[in-house]
C-alpha positions in Angstrom: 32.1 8.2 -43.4 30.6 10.8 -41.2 31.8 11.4 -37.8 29.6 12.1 -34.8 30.3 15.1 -32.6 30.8 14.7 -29.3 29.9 16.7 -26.6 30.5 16.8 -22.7 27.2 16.5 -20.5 27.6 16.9 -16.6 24.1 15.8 -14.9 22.4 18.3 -13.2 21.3 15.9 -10.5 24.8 14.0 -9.3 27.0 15.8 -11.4 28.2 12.7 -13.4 30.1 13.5 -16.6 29.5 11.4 -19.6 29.6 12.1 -23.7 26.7 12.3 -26.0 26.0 13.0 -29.4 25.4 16.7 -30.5 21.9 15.9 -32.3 21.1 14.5 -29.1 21.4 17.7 -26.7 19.2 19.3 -29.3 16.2 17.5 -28.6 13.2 18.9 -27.0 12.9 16.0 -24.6 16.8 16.5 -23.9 17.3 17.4 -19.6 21.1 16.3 -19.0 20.0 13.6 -16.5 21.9 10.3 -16.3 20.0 7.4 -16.9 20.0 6.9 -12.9 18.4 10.1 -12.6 16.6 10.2 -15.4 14.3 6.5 -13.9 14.4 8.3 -10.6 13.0 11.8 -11.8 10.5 9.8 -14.0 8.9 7.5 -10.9 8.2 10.9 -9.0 6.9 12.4 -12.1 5.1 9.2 -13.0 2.9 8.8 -9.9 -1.0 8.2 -9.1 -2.8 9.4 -12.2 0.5 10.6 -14.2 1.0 6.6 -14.5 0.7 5.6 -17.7 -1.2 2.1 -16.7 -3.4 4.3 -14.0 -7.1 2.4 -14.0 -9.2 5.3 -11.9 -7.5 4.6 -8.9 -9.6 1.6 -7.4 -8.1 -2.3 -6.6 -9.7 -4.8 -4.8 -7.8 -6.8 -1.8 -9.3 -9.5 0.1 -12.9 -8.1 -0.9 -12.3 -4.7 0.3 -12.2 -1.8 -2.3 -8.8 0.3 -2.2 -8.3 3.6 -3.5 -5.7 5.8 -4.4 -5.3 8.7 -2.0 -2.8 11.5 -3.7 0.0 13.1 -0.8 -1.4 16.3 -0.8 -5.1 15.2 0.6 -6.4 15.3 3.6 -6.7 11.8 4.4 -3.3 11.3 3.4 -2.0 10.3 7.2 -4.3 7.6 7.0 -2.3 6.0 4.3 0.5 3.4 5.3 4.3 4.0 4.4 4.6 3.5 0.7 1.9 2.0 0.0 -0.7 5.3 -1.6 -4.0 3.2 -1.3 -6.4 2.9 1.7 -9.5 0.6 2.1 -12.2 2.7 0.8 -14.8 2.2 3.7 -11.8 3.8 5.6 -12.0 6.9 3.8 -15.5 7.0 3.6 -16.2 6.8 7.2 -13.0 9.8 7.5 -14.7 12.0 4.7 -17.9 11.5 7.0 -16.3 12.1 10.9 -14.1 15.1 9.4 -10.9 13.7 10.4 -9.1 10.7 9.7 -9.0 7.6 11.4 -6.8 6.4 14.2 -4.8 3.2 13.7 -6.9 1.7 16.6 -10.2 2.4 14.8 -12.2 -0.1 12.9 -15.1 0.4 10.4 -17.3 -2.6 10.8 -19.8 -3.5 7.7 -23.0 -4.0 9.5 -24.0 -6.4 6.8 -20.7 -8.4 6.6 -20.7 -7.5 2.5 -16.8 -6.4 2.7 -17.6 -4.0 -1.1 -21.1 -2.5 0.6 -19.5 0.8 1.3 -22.6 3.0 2.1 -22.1 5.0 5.4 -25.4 3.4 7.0 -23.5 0.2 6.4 -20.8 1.3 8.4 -19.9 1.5 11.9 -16.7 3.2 13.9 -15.4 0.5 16.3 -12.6 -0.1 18.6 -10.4 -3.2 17.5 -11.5 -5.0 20.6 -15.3 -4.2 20.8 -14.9 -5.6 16.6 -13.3 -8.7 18.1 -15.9 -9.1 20.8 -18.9 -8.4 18.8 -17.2 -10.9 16.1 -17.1 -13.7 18.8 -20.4 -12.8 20.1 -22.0 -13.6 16.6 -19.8 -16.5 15.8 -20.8 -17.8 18.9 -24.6 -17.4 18.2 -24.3 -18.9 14.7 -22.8 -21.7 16.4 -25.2 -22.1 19.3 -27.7 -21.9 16.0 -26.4 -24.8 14.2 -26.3 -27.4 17.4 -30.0 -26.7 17.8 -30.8 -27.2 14.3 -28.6 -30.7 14.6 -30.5 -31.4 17.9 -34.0 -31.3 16.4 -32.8 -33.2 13.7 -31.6 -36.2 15.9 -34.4 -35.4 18.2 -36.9 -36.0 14.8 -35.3 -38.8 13.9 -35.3 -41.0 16.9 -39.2 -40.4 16.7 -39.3 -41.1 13.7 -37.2 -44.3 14.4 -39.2 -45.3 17.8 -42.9 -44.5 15.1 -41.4 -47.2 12.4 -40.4 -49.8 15.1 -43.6 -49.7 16.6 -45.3 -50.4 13.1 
């Protein structure tokens, strides 16, 4: 029976000694790293499109299209903690001011389509002219409805008071 050489192997990242088989060392993927290390090192390396289930980069939330913004952009201040994906009508309305956002600035969709991402669809807001202007035309769909239900009881007593008199 053949015996396995061992060898000593400190890890270059916390310095943890452990024993692994000579063949082992030798290979090209071989860096020292514990296996700690090793997962760590691997999710830095493994980020954005390095991922091996990376799909372009775009998700949808709640209708809205995200995209994946990498650290080094630009827009990368507009991103929030940990997350590496902004709304894309975000970015688009950034790319198009030059800067990026404040926290307190809302891109509206003039049509309501949440996905409709052109930039003659969109429009910089504060977050209390969006509620406002999102009351005001709740308020006049409303005031829209009661009409229509109002003509339609207002029809139908005519219509009532026309068959009685038949």
């Amino acid at each position: 029976m053949r015996t396995l050489r061992m060898i000593k192997v400190t890890c270059p990242d916390c310095g943890k000694v452990r024993d692994r088989i000579a063949y082992q060392i030798k290979a090209p993927t071989f860096t020292g790293r514990c296996a700690s290390c090793s997962g760590k090192q691997r999710g830095k390396e493994q980020r954005g499109m390095q991922h091996p289930n990376w799909k372009g980069g775009c998700s949808r939330t709640r209708g809205y299209k995200q995209v994946y913004i990498a650290p080094n952009s630009p827009f990368s201040k507009m991103v929030p903690k940990g997350k590496g994906v902004v709304r894309e009508h975000r970015l688009i309305m950034a790319k198009y001011l030059g800067r990026c956002l404040k926290t307190n600035e809302i891109v509206h969709h003039l049509n309501g389509i949440r996905d409709d991402n052109r930039i003659e669809n969109l429009a910089l807001t504060t977050r209390k002219q969006h509620e406002h202007d999102t009351l005001q035309k709740h308020l006049k769909l409303r005031i829209r409805q009661l009409e229509e239900e109002l003509n339609y009881v207002k029809l139908t007593r005519i219509l009532h008071k026309e068959h009685q008199q038949t």
